[in-house]
C-alpha positions in Angstrom: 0.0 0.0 0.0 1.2 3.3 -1.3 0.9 6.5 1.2 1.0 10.4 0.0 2.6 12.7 2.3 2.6 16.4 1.3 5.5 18.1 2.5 4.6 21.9 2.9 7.6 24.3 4.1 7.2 28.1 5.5 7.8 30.5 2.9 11.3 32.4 3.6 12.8 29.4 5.3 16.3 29.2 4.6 16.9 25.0 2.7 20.6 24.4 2.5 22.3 22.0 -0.2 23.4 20.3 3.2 20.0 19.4 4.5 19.1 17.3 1.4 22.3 15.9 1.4 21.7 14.1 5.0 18.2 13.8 4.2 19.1 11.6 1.0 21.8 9.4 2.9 18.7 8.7 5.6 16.8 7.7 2.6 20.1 5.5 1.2 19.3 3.4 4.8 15.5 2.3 4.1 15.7 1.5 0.4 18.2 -1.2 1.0 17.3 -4.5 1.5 18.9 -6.1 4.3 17.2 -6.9 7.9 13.7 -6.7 8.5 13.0 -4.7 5.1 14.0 -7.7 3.3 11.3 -9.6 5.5 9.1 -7.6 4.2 9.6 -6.7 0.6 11.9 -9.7 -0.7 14.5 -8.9 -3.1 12.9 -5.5 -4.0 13.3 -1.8 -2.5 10.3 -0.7 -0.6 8.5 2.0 -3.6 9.8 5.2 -2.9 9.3 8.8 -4.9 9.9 12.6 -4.9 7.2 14.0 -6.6 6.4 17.6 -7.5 2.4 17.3 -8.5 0.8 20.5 -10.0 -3.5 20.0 -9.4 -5.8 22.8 -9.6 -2.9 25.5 -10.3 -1.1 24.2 -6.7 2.5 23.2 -6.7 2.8 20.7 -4.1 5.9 18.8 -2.5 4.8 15.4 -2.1 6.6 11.7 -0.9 5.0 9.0 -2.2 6.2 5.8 -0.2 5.2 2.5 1.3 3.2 2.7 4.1 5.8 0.7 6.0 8.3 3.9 5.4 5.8 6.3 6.3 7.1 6.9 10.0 10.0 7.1 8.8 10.1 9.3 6.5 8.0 11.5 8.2 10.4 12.1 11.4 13.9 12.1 8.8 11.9 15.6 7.0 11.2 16.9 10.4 14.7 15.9 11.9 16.4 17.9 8.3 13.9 20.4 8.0 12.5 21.6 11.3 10.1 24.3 10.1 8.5 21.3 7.7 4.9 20.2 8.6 4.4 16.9 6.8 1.0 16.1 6.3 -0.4 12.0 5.2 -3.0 13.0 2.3 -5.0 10.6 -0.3 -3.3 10.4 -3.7 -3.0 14.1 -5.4 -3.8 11.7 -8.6 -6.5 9.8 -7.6 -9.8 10.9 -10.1 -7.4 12.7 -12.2 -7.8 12.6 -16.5 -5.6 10.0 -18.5 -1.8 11.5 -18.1 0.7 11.3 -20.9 3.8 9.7 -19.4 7.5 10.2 -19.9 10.1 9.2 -18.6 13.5 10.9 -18.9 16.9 8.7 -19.3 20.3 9.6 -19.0 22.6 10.2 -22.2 25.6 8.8 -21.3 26.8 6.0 -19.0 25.5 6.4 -15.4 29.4 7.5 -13.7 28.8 10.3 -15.8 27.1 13.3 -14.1 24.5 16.4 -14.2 24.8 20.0 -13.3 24.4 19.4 -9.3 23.8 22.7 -7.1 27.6 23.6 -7.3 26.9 24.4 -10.7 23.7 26.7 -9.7 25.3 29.5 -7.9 22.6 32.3 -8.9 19.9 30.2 -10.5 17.3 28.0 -8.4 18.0 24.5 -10.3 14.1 23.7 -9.6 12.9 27.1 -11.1 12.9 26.0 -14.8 10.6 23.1 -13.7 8.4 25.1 -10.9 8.0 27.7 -14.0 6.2 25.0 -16.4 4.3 23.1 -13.4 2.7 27.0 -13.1 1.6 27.4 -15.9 -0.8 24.8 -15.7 -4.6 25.6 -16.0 -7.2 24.8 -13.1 -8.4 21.6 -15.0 -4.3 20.4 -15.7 -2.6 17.9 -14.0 1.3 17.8 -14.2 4.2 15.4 -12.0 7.4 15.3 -12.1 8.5 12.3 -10.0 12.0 10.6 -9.4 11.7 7.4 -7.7 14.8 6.1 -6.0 16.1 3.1 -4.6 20.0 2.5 -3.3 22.6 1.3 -5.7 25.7 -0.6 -4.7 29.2 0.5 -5.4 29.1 -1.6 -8.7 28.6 1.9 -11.1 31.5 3.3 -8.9 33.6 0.5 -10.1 32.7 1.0 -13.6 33.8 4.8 -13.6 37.2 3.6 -12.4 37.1 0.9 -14.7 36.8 3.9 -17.2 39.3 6.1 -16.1 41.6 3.8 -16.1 41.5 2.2 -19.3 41.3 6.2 -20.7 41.1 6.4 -25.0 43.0 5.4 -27.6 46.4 7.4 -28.0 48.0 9.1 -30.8 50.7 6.3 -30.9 49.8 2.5 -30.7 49.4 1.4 -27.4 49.3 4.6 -26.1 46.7 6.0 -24.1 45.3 9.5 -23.1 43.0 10.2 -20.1 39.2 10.7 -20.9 38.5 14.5 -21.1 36.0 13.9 -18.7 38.2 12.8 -15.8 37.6 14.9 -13.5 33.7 15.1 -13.1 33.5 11.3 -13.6 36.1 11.3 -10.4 34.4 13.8 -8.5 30.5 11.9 -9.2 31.8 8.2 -8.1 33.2 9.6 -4.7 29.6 9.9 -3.6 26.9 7.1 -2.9 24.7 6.7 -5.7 20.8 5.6 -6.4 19.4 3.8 -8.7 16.4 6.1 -10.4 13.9 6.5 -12.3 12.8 9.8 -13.4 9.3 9.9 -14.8 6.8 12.8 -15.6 3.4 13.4 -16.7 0.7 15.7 -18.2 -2.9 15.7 -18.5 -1.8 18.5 -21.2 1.0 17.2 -23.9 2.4 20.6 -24.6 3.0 20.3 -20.6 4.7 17.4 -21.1 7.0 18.1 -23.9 7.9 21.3 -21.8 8.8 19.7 -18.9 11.3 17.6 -20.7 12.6 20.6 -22.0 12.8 22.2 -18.7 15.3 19.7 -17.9 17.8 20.9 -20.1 19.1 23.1 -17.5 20.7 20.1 -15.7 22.9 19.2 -19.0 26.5 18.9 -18.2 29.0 19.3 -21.4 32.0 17.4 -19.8 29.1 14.5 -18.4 25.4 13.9 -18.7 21.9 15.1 -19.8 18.7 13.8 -20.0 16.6 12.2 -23.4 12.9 12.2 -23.4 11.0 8.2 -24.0 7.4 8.3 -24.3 6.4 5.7 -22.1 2.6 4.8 -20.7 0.9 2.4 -18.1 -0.7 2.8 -14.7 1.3 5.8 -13.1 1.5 4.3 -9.5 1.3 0.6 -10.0 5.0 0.8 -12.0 6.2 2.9 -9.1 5.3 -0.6 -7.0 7.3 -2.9 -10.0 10.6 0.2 -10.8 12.5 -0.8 -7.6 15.5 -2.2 -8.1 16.7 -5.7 -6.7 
């Protein structure tokens, strides 16, 4: 069973790069598999999603999880984000109109990386996206939602595995490093999760510019994102996406 918790923050509160950071290694805890979660879900992560969901021209902050993470989740926002008042509400999508569904896949090979907030010192790197969720009419409904579950160290290993064997040199047998060294270094020295980044429109003009909203997070020395039209029952793949 899948529970809806809209996350609703004072407005002027000050959100640090920081706080999401320990937030997200919290999260890199529950959507493992070992100890009594594995008693409970098997080989797969419990479902567990970011979602920004634009309904009746509100933007709303919502986790959808399983119910057993709701607890949870619900004291680790509170614990990073003090001024947060987390709410459990029914599904911002039940009753909605058919949605057009997307989801967004990475260009290059996953040890390659995005623009993270480093690269955003004077831009918001969600204000592209807010900008097309508000543009939505009363009868729209939009969602972007990224759906996470913990990775092992294996895509680490592949980066190195990369860097090491560089590109062909100018000479035979020689090699050169990849030009891309140093951001490929810099993403593997971090944990990782596996992902799946989906969104949808009740609108398909929304849809298309939501894709293009994403742009902003293109990297030329690393990674960007491709739109895949894609379809099915919205939460019910969020149950089957976790990774094993």
């Amino acid at each position: 069973m899948l529970d809806s918790l809209l996350v609703k923050l004072p407005r002027e509160t000050e959100v640090t790069p920081e706080m999401a950071q320990n937030f997200l290694a919290a999260l890199s805890q529950v959507t493992k598999r070992p100890g009594f979660l594995k008693s409970l879900f098997g080989a797969s992560a419990p479902p567990l999603a970011l979602e920004l969901v634009s309904t009746q021209q509100q933007i709303k902050f919502v986790v959808t999880c399983d119910s057993a993470l709701t607890e949870f989740i619900s004291t680790q926002i509170k614990s990073n984000y003090p001024l947060v008042v987390v709410d459990k509400i029914k599904d911002p999508l039940l009753g909605s109109p058919p949605l057009h569904i997307a989801k967004l896949m990475i260009n290059k090979a996953n040890y390659y990386p995005i623009k993270t907030f480093p690269n955003f010192t004077e831009v918001d790197p969600l204000s592209s996206i807010i900008a097309v969720l508000s543009k939505a009419t009363p009868d729209e409904v939009a969602i972007v939602q990224l759906a996470l579950a913990s990775a092992d160290n294996s895509w680490q290993k592949q980066g190195q595995i990369a860097m090491d064997k560089g590109r062909p040199g100018d000479e035979p047998e020689q090699t050169k490093a990849l030009p891309e060294q140093q951001s490929i270094k810099e993403k593997i020295s971090l944990p990782g999760f596996y992902f799946t980044l989906r969104i949808a429109a009740t609108n398909k003009t929304r849809l298309t510019e939501l894709s293009s909203a994403f742009g902003v997070y293109t990297r030329a020395d690393g990674n960007g994102f491709s739109f895949k039209a894609s379809g099915g029952n919205w939460r019910l793949e969020l149950q089957s996406e976790t990774k094993s």
